[in-house]
C-alpha positions, 0 to 999 in steps of 0.5 A, spaced: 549 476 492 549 477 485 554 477 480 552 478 474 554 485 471 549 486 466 544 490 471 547 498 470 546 496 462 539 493 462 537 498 466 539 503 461 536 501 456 530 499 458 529 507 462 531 509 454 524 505 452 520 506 457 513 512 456 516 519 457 523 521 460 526 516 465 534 516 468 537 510 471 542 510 477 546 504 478 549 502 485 551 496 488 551 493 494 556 489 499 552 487 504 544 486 505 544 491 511 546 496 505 540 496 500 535 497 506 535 505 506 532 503 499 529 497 498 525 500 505 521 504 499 519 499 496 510 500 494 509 493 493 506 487 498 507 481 493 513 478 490 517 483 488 518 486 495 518 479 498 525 478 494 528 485 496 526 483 503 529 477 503 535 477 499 542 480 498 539 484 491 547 486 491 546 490 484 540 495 483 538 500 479 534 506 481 529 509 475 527 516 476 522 521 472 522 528 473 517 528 477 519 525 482 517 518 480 522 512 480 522 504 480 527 499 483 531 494 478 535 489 481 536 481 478 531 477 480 534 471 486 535 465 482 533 466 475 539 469 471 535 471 465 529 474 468 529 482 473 524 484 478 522 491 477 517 495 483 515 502 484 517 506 490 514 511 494 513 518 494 515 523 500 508 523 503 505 523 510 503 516 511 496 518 512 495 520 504 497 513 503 490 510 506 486 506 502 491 506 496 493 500 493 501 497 493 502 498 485 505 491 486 511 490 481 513 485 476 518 480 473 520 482 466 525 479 461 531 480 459 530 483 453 530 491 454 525 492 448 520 486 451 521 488 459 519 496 458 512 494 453 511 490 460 512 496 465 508 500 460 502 495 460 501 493 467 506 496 472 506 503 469 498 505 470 498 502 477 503 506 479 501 512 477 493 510 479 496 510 487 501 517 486 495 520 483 491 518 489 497 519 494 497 526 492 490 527 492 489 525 499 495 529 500 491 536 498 484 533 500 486 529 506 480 523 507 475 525 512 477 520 518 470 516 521 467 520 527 470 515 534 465 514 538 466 517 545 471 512 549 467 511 556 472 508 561 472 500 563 467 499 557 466 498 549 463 504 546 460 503 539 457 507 533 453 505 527 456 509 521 451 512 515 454 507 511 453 500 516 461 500 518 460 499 525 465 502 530 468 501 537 473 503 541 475 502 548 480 501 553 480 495 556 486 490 553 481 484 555 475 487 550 480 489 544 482 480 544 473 480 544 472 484 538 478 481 534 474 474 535 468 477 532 470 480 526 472 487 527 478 490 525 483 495 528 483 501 523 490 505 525 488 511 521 480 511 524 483 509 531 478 504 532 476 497 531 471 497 524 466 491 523 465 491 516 457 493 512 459 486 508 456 482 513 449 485 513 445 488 519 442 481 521 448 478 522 452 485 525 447 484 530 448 477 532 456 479 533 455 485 536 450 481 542 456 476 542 461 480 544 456 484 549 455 476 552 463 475 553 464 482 554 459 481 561 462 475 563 468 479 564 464 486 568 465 490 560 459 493 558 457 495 551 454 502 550 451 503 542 449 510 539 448 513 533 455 516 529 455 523 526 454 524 518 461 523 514 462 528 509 461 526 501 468 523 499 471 529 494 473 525 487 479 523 485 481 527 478 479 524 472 487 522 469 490 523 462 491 516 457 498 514 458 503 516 453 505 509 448 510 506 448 517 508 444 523 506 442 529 509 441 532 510 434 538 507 432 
């Protein structure tokens, strides 16, 4: 746990540095179970998220914008001169997050002036990237790859208009089969997707040696055609971001 007990200081000063308008929230923690209601919201799969997951962050503070934006704060684990800082995730169905890149927090300094310059460089422009895309797909959902349709005791393929390869199936054995082969299972799809990176010569070879294993278990493979997807809707173009300020003093 953490015993430093300049976090709620810091984070008040780097809130009064960074672009627009942000407020800070100090809270501290006795025991790890306590941090997880927040720590939970974490929008980062990289170190930030790492330390929040495994360590007793004991002090932490919350950042928040009018707009609902808000980032976590807390000492970094075994180094007294440094802070981790990570975005949160916005109230949103998790299908508005498919395909939305994690804006990946950082490790700033302790100096306010140095660590705010360094959240309005490369943390701030990620984050709002992925809550301009989370409230995009919000208000235009992504349109879903069209299954193929699921014939029992087989693996029913669709060959998409963009080379994705798509597979559903119902037997437990088949799924063991297609992961070996490169297909991938899609939860927001709700299919097993061969990528189009691989080229059609080589989708084909994979395709031919699932259906030879599949064979030696009594699980054919039907194939056809899958339906046109609709053209994606563009992402809004987004304004510049703000510069960087400092209070007067």
């Amino acid at each position: 746990m953490s015993t430093r007990g300049d976090l709620a200081a810091f984070a008040e000063a780097l809130a009064a540095r960074l672009p627009d308008t942000w407020t800070s929230t100090h809270t501290r923690h006795a025991a790890y179970h306590d941090q997880i209601a927040t720590t939970s919201e974490l929008w980062d799969v990289g170190a930030v998220g790492h330390a929040a997951s495994n360590f007793v962050l004991g002090d932490q503070a919350v950042l928040g914008r009018a707009d609902g934006a808000r980032l976590l704060l807390f000492d970094r684990p075994r180094y007294s001169a440094q802070f981790m800082i990570g975005a949160l995730e916005p109230g949103a169905h998790h299908d508005a997050f498919h395909q939305v890149a994690e804006p990946n927090g950082i490790t700033i300094p302790s100096d306010p002036v140095r660590a705010a310059a360094q959240v309005a460089r490369r943390l701030l422009p990620r984050y709002e990237q992925a809550l301009r895309q989370v409230r995009h797909n919000t208000a235009h959902p992504p349109a879903r790859r069209t299954a193929p349709s699921l014939i029992t005791g087989a693996v029913s393929m669709a060959w998409h208009p963009d080379g994705v390869i798509g597979a559903v199936t119902g037997v437990r054995e088949a799924t063991a089969v297609l992961y070996s082969a490169g297909f991938q299972y899609h939860p927001y799809h709700r299919q097993f997707l061969l990528p189009a990176s691989y080229g059609d010569r080589e989708q084909i070879a994979r395709i031919q040696a699932v259906s030879q294993r599949l064979a030696l278990i009594g699980v054919g493979v039907t194939m056809r055609p899958a339906r046109p997807a609709p053209a994606p809707t563009a992402l809004p173009a987004h304004p510049a971001s703000p510069a960087i300020t400092s209070p007067t003093r």
